[in-house]
C-alpha positions as CSV (number, residue, x, y, z in Angstrom):
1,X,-12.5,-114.8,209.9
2,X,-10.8,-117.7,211.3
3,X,-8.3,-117.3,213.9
4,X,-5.0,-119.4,213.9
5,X,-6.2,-120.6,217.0
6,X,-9.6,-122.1,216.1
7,X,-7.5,-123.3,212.5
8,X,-5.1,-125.4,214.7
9,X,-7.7,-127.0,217.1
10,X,-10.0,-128.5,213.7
11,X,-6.7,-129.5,211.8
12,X,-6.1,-131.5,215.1
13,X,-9.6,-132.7,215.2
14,X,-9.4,-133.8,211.8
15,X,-5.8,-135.9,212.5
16,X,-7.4,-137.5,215.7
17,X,-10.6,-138.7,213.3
18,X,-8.8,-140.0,210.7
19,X,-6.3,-141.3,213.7
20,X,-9.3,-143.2,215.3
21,X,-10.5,-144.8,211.9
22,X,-7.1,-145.7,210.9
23,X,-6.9,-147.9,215.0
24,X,-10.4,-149.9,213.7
25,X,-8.2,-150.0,210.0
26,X,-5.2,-151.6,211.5
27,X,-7.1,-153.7,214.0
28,X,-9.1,-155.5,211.5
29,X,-6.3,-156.4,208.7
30,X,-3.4,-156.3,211.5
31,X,-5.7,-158.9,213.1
32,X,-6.3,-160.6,209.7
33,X,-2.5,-161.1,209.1
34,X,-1.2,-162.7,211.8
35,X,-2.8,-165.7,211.1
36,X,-3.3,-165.9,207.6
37,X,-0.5,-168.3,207.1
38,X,-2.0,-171.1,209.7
39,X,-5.5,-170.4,207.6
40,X,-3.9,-170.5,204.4
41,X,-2.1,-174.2,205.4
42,X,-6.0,-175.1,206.3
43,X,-7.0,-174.6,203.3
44,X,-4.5,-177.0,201.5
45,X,-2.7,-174.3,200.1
46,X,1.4,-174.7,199.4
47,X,4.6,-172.8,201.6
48,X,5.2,-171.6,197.7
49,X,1.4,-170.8,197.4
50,X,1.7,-168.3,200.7
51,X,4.7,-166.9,199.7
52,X,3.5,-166.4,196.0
53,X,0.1,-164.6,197.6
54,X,1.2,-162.8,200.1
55,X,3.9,-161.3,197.4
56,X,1.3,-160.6,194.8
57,X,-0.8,-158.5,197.2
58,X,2.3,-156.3,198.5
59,X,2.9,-155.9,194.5
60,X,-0.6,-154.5,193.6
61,X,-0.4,-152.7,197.1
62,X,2.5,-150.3,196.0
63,X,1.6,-150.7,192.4
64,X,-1.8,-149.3,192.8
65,X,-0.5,-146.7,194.6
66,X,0.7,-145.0,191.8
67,X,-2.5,-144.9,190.0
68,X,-4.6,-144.0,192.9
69,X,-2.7,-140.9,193.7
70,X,-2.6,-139.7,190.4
71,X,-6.2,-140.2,189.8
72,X,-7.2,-138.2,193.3
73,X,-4.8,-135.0,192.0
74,X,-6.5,-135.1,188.4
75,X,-10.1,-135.3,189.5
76,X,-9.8,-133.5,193.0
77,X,-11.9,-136.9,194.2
78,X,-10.3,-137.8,197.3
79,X,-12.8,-138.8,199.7
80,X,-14.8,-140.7,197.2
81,X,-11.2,-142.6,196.3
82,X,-10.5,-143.1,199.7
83,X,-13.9,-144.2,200.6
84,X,-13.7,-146.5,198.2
85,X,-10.4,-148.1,199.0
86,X,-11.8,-148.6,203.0
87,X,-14.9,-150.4,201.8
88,X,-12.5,-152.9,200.0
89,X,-10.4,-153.4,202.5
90,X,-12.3,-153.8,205.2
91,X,-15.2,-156.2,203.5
92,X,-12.3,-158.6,201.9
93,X,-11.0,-159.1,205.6
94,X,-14.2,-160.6,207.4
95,X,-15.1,-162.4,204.2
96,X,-12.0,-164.7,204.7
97,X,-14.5,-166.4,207.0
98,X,-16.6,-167.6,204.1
99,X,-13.5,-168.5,201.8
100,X,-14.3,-172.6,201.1
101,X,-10.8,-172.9,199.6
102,X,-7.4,-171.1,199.0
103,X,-8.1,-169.6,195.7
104,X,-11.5,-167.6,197.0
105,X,-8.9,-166.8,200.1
106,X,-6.2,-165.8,197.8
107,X,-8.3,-163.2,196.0
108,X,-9.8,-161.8,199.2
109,X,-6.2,-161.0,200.5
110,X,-5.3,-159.7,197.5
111,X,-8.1,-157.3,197.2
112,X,-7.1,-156.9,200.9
113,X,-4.1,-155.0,199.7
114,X,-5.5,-153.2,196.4
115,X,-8.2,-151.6,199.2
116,X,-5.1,-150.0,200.9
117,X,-3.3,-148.9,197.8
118,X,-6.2,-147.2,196.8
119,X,-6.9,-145.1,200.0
120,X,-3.3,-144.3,200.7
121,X,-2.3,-142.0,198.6
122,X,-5.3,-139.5,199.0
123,X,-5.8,-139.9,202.6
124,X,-2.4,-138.8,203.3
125,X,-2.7,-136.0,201.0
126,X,-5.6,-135.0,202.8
127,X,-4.4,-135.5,206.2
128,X,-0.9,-133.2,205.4
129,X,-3.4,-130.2,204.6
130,X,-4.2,-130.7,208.3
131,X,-0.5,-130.9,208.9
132,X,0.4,-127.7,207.4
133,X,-1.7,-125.9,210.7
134,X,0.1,-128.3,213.6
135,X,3.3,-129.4,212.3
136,X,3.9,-132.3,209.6
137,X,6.1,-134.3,212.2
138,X,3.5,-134.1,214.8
139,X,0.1,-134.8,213.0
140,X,1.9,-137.9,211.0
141,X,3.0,-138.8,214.5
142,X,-0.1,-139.1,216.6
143,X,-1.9,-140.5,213.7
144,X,1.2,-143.6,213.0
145,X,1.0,-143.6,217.0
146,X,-3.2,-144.4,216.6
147,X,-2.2,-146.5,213.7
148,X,0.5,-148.7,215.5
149,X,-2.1,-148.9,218.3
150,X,-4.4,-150.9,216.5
151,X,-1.8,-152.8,214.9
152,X,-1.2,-153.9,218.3
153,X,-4.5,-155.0,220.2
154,X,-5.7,-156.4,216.8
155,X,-3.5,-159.4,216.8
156,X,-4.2,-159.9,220.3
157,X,-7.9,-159.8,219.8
158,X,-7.5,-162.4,217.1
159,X,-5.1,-164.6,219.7
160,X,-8.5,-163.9,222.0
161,X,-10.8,-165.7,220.0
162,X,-8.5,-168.6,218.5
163,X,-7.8,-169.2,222.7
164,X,-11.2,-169.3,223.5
165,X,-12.9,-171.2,220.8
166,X,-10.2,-172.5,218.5
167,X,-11.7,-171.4,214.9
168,X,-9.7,-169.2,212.3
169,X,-13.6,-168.4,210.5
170,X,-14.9,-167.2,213.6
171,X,-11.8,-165.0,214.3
172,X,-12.3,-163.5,210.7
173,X,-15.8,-162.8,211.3
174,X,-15.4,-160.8,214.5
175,X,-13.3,-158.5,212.7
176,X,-16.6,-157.3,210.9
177,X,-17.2,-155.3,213.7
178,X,-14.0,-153.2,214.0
179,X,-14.1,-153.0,210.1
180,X,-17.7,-151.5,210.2
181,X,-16.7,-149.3,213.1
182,X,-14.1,-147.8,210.5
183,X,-16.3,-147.3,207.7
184,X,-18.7,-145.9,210.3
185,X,-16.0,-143.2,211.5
186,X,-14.7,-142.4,207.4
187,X,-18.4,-141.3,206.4
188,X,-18.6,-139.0,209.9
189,X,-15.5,-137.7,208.8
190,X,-16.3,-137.2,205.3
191,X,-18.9,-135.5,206.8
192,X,-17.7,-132.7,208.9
193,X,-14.6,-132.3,207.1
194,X,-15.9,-132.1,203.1
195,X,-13.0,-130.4,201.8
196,X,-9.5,-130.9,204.0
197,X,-7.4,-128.6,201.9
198,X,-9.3,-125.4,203.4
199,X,-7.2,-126.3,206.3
200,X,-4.3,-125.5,204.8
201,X,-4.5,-121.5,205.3
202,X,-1.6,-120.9,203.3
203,X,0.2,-122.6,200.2
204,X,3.9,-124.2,200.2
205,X,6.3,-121.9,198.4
206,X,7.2,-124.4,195.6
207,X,7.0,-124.9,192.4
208,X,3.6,-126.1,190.8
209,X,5.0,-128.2,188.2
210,X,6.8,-131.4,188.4
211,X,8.3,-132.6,191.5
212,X,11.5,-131.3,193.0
213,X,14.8,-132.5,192.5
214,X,15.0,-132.6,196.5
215,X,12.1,-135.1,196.4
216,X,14.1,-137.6,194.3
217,X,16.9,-137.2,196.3
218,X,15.2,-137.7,199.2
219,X,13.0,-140.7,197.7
220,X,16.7,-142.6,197.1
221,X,17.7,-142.3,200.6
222,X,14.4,-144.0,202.1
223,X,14.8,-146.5,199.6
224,X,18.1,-147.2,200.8
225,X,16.7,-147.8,204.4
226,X,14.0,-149.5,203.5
227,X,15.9,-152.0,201.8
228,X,17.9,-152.7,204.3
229,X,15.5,-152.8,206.9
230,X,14.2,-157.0,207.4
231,X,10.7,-157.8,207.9
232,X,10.1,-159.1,211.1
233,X,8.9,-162.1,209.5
234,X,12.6,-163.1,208.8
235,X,13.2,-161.8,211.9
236,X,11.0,-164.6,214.1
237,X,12.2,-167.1,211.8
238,X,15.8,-166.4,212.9
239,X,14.5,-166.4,216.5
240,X,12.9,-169.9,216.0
241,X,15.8,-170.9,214.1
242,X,18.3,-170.4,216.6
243,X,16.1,-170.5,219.5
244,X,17.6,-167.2,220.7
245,X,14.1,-166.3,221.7
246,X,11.4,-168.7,222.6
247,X,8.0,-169.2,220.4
248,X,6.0,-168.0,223.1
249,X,7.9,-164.5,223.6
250,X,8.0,-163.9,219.8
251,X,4.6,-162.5,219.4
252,X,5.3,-160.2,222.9
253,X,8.4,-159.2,221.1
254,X,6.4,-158.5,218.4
255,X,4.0,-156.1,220.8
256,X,7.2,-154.5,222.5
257,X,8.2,-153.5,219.1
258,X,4.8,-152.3,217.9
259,X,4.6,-149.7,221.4
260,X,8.3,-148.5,220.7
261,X,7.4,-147.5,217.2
262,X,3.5,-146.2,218.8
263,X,5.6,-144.2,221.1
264,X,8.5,-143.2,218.8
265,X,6.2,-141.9,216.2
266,X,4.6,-138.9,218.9
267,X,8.6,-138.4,219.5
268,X,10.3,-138.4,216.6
269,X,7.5,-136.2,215.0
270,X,7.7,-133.4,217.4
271,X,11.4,-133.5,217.0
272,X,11.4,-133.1,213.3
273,X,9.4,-130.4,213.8
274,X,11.5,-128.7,216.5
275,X,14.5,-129.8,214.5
276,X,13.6,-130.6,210.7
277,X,14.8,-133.5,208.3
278,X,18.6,-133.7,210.0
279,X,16.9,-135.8,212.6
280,X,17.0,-138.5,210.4
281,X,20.6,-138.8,210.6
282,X,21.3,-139.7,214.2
283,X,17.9,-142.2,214.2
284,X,19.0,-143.7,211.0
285,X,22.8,-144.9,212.5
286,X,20.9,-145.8,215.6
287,X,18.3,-148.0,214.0
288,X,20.6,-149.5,212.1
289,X,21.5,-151.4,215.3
290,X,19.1,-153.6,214.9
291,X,20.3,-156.3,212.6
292,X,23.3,-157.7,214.3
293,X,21.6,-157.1,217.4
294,X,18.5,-159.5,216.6
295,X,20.4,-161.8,214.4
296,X,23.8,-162.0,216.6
297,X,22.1,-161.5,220.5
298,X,21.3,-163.8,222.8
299,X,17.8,-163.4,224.3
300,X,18.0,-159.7,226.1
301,X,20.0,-158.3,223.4
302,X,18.0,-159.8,220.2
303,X,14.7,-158.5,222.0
304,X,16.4,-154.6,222.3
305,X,17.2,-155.3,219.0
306,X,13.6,-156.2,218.4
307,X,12.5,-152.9,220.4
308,X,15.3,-151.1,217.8
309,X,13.3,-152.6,214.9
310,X,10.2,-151.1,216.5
311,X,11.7,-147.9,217.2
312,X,12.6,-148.2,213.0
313,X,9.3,-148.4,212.3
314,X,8.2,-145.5,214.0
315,X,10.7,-143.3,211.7
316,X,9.2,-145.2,208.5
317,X,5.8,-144.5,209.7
318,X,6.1,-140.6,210.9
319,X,9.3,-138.5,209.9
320,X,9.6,-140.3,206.6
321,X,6.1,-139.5,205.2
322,X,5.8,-136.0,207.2
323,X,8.8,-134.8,205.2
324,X,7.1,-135.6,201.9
325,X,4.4,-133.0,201.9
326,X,6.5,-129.3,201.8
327,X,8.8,-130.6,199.0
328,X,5.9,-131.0,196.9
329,X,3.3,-128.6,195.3
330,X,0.0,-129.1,197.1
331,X,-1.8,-129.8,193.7
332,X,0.4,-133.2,193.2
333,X,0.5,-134.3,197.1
334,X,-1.3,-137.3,196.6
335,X,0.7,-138.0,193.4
336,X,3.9,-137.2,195.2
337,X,2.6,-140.2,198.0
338,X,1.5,-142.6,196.1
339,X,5.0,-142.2,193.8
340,X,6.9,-142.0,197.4
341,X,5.0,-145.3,199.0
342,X,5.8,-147.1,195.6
343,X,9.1,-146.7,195.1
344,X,9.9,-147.1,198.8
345,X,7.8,-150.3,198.9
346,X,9.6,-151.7,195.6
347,X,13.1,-150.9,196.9
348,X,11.7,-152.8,200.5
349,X,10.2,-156.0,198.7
350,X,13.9,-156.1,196.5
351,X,15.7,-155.5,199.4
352,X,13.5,-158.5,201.6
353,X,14.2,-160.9,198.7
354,X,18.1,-160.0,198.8
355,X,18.5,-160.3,202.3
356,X,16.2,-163.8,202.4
357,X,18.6,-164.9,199.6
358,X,21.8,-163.6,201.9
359,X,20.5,-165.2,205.1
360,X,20.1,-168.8,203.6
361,X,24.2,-168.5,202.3
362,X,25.5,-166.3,205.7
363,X,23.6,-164.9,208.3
364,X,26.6,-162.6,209.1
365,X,26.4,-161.7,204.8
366,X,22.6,-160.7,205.8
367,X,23.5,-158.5,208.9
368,X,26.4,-156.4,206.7
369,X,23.7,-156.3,203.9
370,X,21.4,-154.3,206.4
371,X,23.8,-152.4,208.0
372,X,25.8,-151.2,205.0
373,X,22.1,-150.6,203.2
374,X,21.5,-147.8,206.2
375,X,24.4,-146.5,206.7
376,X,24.2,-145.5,202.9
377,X,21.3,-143.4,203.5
378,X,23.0,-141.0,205.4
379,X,25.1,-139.4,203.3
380,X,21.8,-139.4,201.1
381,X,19.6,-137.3,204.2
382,X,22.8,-134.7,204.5
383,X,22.1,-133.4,200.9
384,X,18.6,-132.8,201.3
385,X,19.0,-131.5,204.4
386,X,21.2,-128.5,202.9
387,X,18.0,-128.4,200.4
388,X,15.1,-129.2,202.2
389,X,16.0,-126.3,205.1
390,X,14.7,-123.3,202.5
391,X,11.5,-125.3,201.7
392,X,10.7,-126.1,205.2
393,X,11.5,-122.5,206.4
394,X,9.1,-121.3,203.4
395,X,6.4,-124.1,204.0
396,X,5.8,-122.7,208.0
């Protein structure tokens, strides 16, 4: 018989894996994104032919999520959906290095996106069985934190290459080998861990059918913050605009903000943990900081606004998700994500689109858009606080 001992050390082994795949995940398509507007231009394509592309991938990647969380609850199939979903992804990016024109590049970016809907939902659902033994905040923590690391040194691997040798196909192409490295790590972890949910020693105390009211509650408030929470995209573009902060310490702003949510993601999820969903609160009306301070500062103010942004991220990325998994049965988990990421990711691009629309009329309309959109949420995390405090007490 097990002990809780030995139970806890393979759950973390099993967070670590799947953290060390998802650093080769992020370092090959963080990589692939941070140049494929530049590559995009190359290849004759439009401004409106980026934006159009670029928005048609985010749709299929929260739309998708829907169906692929569903599916991996009904058949009990989540490594082979999850499997499946990496092999996309991670094939479409080095692939870009053959595209001949925009419309073979469109469709690889796309499918970019569809491979990370697909392995979303049921990874996550397998990686909170592992939770269950170490703590949801923690093991959704270290994993965003190994996450955010490769979202970091993949871009500047790509910068690497473009410095040394000046060509966008051969920077595609050297992402093969942290994509394979990935794929390589997903089937040893497929291997030693066939069947995640014997982690999970003992079941949440909730209901097995449906999904909680607490979960929709819950799901409106994190729509609220995403909403009002800009992509940095906008974010540079006001930095260039303004010149508050100079094109060559955008990108390092960029990597300040990517460690800050690495290191708030190992922070915030002990402390959720330690101190359950309230925590939410406090981080919410301090993130919210960010958008006058980015869009209003002068340099050293708009880049602690950018490291506020960061730390933002790392609450998105770790307290956010780790909350999902006791307010839901543990037969609909991957359902309950794949719901959770889409409507979060919906209420994000509607949110994007207001505040772009709100920035060309008033940037001061934009920064009380964002502020106001946050600051809503909190009222929203109070009530399922109260209601979430007798499932997490039940769920330990």
């Amino acid at each position: 018989m097990r002990t809780a001992a030995v139970s806890r050390s393979r759950a973390l082994k099993f967070v670590l894996m799947i953290g060390a795949l998802s650093f080769f995940a992020d370092f090959t398509y963080e990589g692939s994104r941070s140049i494929l507007g530049p590559y995009l231009a190359l290849l004759q394509a439009s401004g409106a032919t980026v934006a159009i592309v670029t928005g048609l991938g985010e749709l299929a990647q929260y739309g998708l999520r829907l169906v692929s969380g569903r599916t991996a609850d009904l058949t009990g199939r989540f490594w082979p959906i999850t499997i499946f979903g990496y092999v996309v992804q991670m094939l479409s990016v080095p692939a870009l290095a053959l595209a001949g024109n925009w419309p073979t590049a469109a469709v690889l970016i796309i499918l970019e996106r569809m491979g990370r809907a697909i392995r979303n939902p049921p990874r996550d659902a397998m990686l909170s069985h592992a939770a269950k033994e170490i703590g949801y905040g923690w093991a959704f923590g270290v994993h965003e934190a190994m996450d955010q690391s490769g979202a970091l040194f993949g871009p500047l691997a790509v910068a690497t290459v473009l410095a040394w040798r000046g060509e966008y196909r051969l920077a595609f192409a050297a992402l093969l080998v942290p994509g394979l490295i990935c794929l390589a790590l997903l089937l040893i972890a497929r291997w030693l861990y066939p069947r995640p949910e014997e982690m999970e020693v003992e079941v949440p105390n909730v209901q097995a059918k449906g999904l909680p009211r607490v979960f929709w509650v819950y799901l409106a408030g994190a729509s609220l913050v995403a909403a009002g929470f800009a992509d940095f995209p906008l974010i540079a573009y006001h930095f260039e605009k303004v010149d508050s902060v100079s094109a060559e310490w955008v990108p390092i702003a960029y990597a300040v903000a990517m460690a800050v949510s690495g290191t708030g993601s190992l922070v915030f999820g002990r402390l959720f943990d330690r101190l359950g969903i309230g925590i939410l609160v406090p981080l919410t009306l301090l993130t919210a900081l960010f958008a006058p301070l980015v869009f209003w500062g002068g340099f050293w103010v708009a880049l602690l606004g950018a490291a506020l942004w960061g730390l933002g991220m790392g609450v998105h990325e770790s307290i956010i998700p780790a909350a999902v998994a006791p307010m839901v049965p543990r037969q609909r988990r991957a359902s309950a994500y794949g719901l959770f990421t889409a409507g979060y990711g919906l209420f994000w691009f509607l949110g994007s689109a207001g505040m772009g629309l709100l920035y060309d009329w008033s940037v001061g309309a934009a920064v009380v858009f964002c502020v106001i959109a946050e600051l809503t949420a909190i009222p929203v995390f109070l009530v399922v606080r109260h209601e979430y405090a007798a499932i997490r007490k039940d769920a330990q």
